[in-house]
Z-matrix of the N, CA and C atoms (Angstrom, degrees):
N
C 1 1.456
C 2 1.529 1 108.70
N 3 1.294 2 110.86 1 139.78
C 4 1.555 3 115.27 2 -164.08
C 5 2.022 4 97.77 3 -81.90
N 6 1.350 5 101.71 4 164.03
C 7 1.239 6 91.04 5 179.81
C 8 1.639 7 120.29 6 -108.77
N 9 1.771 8 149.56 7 163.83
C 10 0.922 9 102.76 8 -141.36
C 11 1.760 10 113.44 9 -100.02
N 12 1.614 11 84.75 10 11.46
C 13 1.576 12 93.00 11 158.55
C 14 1.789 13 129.27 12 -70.96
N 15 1.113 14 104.15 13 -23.07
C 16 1.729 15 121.35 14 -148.23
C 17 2.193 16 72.97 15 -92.36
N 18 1.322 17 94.50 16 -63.89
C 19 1.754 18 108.78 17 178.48
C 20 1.769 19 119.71 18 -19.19
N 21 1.542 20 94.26 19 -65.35
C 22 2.020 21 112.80 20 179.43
C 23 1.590 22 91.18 21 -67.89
N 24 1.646 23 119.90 22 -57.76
C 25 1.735 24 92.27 23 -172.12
C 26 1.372 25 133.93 24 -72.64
N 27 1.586 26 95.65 25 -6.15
C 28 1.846 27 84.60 26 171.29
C 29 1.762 28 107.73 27 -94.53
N 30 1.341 29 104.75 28 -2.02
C 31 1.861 30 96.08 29 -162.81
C 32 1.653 31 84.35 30 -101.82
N 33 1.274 32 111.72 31 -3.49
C 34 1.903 33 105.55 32 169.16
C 35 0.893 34 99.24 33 -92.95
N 36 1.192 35 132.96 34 -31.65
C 37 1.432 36 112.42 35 -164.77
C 38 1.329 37 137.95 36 -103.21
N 39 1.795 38 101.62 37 10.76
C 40 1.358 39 121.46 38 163.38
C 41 1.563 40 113.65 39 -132.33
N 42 1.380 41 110.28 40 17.21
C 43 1.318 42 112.82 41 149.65
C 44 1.611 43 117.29 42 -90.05
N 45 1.635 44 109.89 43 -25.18
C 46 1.234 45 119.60 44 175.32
C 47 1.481 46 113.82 45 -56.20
N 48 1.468 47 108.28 46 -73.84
C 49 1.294 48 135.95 47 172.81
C 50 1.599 49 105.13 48 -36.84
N 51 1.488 50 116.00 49 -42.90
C 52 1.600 51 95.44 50 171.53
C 53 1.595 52 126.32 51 -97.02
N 54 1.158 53 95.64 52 -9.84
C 55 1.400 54 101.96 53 162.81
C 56 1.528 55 126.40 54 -74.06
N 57 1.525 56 112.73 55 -50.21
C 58 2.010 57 110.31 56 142.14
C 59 1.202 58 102.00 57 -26.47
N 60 1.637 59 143.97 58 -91.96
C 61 1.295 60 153.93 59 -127.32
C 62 1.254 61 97.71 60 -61.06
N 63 1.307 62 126.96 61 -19.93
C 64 1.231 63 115.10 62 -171.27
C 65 1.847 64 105.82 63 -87.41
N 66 1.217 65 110.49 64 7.20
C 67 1.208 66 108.47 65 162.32
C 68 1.763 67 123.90 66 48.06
N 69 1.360 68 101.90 67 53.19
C 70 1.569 69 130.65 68 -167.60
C 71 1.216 70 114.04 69 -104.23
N 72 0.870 71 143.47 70 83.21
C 73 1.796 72 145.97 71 178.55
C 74 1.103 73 119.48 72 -28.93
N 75 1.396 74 116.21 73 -58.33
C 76 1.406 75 117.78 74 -177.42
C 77 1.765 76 94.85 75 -88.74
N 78 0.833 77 153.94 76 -18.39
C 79 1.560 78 130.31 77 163.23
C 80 1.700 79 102.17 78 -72.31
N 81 1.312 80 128.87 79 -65.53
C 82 1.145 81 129.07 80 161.73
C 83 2.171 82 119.64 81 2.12
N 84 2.046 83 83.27 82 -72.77
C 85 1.646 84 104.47 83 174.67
C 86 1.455 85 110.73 84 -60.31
N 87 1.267 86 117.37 85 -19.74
C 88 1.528 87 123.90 86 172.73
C 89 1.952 88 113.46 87 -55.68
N 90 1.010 89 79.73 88 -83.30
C 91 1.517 90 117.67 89 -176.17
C 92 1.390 91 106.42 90 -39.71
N 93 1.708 92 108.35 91 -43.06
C 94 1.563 93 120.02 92 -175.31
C 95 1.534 94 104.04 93 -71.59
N 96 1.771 95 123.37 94 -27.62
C 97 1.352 96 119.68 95 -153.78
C 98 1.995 97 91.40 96 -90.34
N 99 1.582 98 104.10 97 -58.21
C 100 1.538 99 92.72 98 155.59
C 101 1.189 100 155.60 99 -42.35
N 102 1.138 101 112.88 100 -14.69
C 103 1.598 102 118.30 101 158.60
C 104 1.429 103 106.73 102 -97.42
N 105 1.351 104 132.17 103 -40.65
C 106 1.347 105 106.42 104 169.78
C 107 1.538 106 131.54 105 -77.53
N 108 1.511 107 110.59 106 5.64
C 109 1.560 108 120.97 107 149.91
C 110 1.735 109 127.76 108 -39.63
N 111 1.397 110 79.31 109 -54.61
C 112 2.000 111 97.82 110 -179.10
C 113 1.190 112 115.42 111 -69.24
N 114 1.646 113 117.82 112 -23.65
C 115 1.628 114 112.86 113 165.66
C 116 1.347 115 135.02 114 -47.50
N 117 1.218 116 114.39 115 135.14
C 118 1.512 117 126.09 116 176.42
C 119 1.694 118 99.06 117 -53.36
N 120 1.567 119 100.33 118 127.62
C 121 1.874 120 102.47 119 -174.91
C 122 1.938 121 89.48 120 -150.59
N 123 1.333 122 110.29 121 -104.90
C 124 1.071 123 146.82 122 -155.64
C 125 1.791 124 102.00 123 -74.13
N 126 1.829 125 92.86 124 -63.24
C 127 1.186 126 127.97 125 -175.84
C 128 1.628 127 110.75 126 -107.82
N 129 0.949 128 124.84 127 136.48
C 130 1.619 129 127.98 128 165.78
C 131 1.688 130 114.60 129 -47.53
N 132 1.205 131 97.26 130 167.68
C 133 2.347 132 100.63 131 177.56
C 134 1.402 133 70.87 132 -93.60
N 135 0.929 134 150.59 133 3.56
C 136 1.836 135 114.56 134 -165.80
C 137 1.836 136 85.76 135 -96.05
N 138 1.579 137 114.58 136 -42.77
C 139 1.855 138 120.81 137 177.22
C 140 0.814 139 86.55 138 -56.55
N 141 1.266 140 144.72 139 -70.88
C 142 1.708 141 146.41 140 -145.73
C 143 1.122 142 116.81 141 -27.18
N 144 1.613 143 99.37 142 -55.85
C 145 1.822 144 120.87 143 -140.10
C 146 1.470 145 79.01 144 -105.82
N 147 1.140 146 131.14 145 -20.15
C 148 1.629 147 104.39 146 -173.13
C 149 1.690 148 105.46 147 -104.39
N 150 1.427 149 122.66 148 -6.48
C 151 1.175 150 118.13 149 120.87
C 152 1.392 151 146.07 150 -1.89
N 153 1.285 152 75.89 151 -106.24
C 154 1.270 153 98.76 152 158.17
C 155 1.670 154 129.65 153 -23.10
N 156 1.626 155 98.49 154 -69.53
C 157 1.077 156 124.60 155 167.75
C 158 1.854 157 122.38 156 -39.60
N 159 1.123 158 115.95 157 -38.25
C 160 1.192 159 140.09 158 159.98
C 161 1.534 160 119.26 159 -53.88
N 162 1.568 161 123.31 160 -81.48
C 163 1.469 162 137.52 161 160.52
C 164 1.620 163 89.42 162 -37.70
N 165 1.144 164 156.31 163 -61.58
C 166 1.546 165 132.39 164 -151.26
C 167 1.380 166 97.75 165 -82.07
N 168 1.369 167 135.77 166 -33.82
C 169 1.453 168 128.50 167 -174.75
C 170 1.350 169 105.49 168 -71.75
N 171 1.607 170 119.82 169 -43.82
C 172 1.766 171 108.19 170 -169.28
C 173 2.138 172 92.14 171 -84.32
N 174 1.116 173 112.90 172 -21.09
C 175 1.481 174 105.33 173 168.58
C 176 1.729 175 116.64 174 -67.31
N 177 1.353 176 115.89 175 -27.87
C 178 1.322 177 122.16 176 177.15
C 179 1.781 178 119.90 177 77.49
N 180 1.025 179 97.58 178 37.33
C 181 1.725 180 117.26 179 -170.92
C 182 1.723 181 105.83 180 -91.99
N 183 0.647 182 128.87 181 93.29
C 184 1.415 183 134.19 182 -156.35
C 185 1.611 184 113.52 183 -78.06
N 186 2.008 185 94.32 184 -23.51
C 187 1.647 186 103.19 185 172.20
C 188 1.160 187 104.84 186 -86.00
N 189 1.429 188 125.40 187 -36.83
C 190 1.614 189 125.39 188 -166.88
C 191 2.042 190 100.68 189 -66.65
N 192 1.356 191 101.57 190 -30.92
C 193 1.508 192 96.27 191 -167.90
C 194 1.375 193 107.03 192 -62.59
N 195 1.130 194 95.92 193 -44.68
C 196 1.814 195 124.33 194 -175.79
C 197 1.972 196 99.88 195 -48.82
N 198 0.974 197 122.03 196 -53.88
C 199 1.625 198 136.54 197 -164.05
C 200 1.465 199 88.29 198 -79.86
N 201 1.452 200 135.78 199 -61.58
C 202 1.400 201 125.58 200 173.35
C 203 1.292 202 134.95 201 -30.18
N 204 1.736 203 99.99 202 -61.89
C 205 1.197 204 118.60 203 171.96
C 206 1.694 205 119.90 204 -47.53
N 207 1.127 206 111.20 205 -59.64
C 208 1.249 207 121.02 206 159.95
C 209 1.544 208 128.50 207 -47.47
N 210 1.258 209 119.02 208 -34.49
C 211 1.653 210 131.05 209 170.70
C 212 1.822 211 102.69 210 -70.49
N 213 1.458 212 85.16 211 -37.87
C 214 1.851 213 84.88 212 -171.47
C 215 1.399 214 97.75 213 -65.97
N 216 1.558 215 132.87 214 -54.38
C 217 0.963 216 142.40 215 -171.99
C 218 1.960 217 101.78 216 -28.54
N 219 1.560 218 88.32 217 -59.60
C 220 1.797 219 93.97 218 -149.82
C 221 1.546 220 94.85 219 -78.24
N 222 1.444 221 124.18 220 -10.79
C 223 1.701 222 129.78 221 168.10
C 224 1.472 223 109.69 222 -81.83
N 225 1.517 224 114.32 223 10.87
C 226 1.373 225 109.40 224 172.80
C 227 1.500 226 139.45 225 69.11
N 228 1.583 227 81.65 226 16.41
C 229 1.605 228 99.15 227 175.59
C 230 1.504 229 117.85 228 -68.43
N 231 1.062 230 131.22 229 134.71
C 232 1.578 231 130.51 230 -173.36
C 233 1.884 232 96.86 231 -93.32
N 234 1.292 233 84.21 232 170.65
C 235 1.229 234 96.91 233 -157.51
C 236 1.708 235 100.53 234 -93.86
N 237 1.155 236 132.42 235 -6.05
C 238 1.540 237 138.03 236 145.11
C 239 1.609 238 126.64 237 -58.46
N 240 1.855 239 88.93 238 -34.39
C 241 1.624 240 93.33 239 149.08
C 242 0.923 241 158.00 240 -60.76
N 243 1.605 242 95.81 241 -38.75
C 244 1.469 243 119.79 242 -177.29
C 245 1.538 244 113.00 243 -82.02
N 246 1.318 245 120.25 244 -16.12
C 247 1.400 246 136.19 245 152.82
C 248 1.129 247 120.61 246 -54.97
N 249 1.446 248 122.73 247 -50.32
C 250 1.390 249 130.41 248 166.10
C 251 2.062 250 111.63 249 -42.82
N 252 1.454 251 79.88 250 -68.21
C 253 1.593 252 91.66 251 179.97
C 254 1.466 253 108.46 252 -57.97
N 255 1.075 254 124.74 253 -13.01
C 256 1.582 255 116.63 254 171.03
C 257 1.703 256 118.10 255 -75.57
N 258 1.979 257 95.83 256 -36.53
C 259 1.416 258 104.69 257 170.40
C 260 1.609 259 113.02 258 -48.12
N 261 1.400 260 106.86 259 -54.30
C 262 1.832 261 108.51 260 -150.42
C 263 1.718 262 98.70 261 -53.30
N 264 1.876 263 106.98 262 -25.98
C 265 1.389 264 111.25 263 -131.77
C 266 2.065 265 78.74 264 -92.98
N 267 1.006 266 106.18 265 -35.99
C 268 1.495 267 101.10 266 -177.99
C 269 1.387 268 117.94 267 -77.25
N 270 1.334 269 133.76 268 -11.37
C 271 1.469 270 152.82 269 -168.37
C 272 1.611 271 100.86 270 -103.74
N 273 1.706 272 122.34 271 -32.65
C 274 1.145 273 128.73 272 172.11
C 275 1.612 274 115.29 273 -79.50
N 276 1.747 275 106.53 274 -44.61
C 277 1.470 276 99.09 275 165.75
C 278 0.596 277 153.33 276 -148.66
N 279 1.836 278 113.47 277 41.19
C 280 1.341 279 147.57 278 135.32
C 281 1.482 280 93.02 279 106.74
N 282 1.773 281 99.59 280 -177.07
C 283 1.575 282 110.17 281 -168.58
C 284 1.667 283 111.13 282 -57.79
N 285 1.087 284 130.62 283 3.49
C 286 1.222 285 130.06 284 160.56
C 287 1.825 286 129.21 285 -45.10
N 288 1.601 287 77.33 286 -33.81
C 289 1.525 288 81.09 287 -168.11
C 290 1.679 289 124.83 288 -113.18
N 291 1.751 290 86.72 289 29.73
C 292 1.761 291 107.29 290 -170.91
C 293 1.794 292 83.44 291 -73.98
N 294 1.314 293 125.32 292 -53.35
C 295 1.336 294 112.62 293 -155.72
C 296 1.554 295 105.79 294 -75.89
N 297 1.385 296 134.75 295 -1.40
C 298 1.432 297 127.31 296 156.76
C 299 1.570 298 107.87 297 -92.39
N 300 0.992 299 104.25 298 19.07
C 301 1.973 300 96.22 299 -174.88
C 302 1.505 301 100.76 300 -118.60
N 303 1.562 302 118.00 301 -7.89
C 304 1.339 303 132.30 302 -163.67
C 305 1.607 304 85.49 303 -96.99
N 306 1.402 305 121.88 304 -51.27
C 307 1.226 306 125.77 305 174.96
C 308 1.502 307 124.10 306 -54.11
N 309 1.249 308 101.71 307 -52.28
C 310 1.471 309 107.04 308 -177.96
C 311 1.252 310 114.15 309 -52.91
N 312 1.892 311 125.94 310 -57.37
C 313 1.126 312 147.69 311 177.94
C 314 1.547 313 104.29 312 -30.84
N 315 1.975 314 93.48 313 -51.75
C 316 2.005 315 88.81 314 -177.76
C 317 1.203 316 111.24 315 -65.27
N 318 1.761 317 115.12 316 -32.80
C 319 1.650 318 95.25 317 -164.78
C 320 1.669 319 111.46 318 -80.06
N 321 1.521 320 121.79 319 -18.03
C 322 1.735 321 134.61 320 -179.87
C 323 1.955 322 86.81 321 -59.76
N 324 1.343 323 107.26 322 -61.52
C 325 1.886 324 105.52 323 -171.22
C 326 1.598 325 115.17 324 -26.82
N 327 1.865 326 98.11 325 -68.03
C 328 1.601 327 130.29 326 174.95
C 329 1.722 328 91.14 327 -28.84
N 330 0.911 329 104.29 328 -79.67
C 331 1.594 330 125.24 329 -174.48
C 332 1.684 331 115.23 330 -42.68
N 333 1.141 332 117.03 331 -42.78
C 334 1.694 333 135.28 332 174.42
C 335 1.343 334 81.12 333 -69.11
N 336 1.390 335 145.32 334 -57.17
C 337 1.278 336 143.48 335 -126.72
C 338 1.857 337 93.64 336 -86.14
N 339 1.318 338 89.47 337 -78.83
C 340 1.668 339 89.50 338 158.68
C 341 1.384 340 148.57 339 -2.07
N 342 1.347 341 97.08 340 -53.84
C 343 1.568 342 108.49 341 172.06
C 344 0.780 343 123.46 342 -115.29
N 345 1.565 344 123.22 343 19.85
C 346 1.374 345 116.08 344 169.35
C 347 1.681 346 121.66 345 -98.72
């Protein structure tokens, strides 16, 4: 049984790939402006992604949290951090977002689990 990390990166990454293929400019120009968001500029990818990370929890995106979490991961965010960033995100948008933080928590574990 796949795990439900292994699950989001293969169903992203050939929904991506066919959604590119479709060779769309403005989805294309999309996609291109979001990844160069997360670049180191102004602010670090490590601010970026926990950003980020933030806007998808009070947005309630359960894939975006999932892709954060994981970005934060590989930006070296510790996991006392990522607690933090769970604070701002629940204080920003209230008990709404206990049941994506319950989620997230499992998929950061999966992920702890992973590399250890």
């Amino acid at each position: 049984m796949a795990s439900r990390v292994q699950e989001f990166n293969e169903f992203r990454s050939k929904m991506n790939e066919r959604i590119l293929g479709a060779d769309n400019r403005a989805i294309k120009r999309f996609f291109g402006v979001d990844t160069l968001t997360y670049e180191s500029g102004a602010l670090d990818a490590k601010t970026k992604e926990m950003l980020g990370l933030v806007a998808s929890m009070v947005l309630r995106c359960d894939d975006c949290i999932s892709y954060h979490i994981q970005e934060c991961k590989k930006e070296g965010v510790t996991d006392v951090e990522m607690f933090e960033i769970f604070s701002v995100a629940l204080t920003v948008g209230g008990s709404i977002v206990i049941p994506h933080l319950r989620r997230g928590v499992a998929f950061l574990d999966e992920l702890n689990q992973q590399s250890s």
